[in-house]
C-alpha positions in Angstrom: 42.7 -227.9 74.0 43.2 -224.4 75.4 46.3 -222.6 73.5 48.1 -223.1 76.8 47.3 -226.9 76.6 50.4 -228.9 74.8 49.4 -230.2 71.4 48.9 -234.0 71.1 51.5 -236.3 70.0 50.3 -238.9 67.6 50.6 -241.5 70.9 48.5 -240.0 73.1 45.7 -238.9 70.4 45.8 -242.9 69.5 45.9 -244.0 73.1 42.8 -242.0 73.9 41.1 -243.8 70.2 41.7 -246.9 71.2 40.5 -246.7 74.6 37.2 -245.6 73.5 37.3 -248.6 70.7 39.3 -247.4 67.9 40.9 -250.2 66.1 43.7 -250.0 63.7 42.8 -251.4 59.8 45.5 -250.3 58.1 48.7 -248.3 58.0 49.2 -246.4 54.4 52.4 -244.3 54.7 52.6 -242.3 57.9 48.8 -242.2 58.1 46.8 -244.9 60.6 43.5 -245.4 59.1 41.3 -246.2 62.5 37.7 -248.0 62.5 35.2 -248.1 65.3 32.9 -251.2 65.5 29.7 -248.2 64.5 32.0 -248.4 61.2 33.0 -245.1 61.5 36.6 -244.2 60.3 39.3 -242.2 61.3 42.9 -241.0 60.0 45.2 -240.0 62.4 49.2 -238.6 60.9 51.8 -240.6 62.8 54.4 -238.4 62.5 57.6 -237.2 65.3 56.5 -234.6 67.4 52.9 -233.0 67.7 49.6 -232.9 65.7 48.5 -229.6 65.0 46.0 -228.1 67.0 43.3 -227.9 64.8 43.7 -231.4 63.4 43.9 -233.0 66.6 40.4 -231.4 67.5 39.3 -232.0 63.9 39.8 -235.8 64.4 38.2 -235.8 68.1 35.2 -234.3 66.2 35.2 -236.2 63.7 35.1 -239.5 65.9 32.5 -238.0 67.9 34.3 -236.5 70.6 35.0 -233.1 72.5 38.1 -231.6 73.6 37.1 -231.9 77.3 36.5 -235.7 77.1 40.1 -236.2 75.5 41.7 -233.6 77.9 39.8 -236.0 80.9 41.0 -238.8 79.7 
């Protein structure tokens, strides 16, 4: 996400999880625990308005993916 790109709503970010297999296991609070048939896991903040830019590229990384593949999508 360049800093001219809009930050992420919570939506989108799970939209683009969940198209690449994401699958929701549990909802504690505002946070959606994700997990991916590899087994790896992911939290994602469902909150009103945007994630932060560094946590929405935090979670892409951490679920193995770049900022270009999720700007593509």
């Amino acid at each position: 996400m360049d800093k001219r790109e809009p930050m992420p709503t919570a939506n989108k970010l799970l939209r683009f999880l969940r198209a690449q297999g994401y699958r929701e296991k549990r909802h504690t609070g505002s946070h959606l625990i994700l997990v991916h048939p590899t087994r790896r896991m992911l939290v994602v903040p469902v909150h009103k308005g945007d994630i932060p830019r560094g946590l929405s590229l935090r979670i892409l990384k951490d679920g193995g993916f770049s900022e270009s593949e999720f700007l593509e999508s």
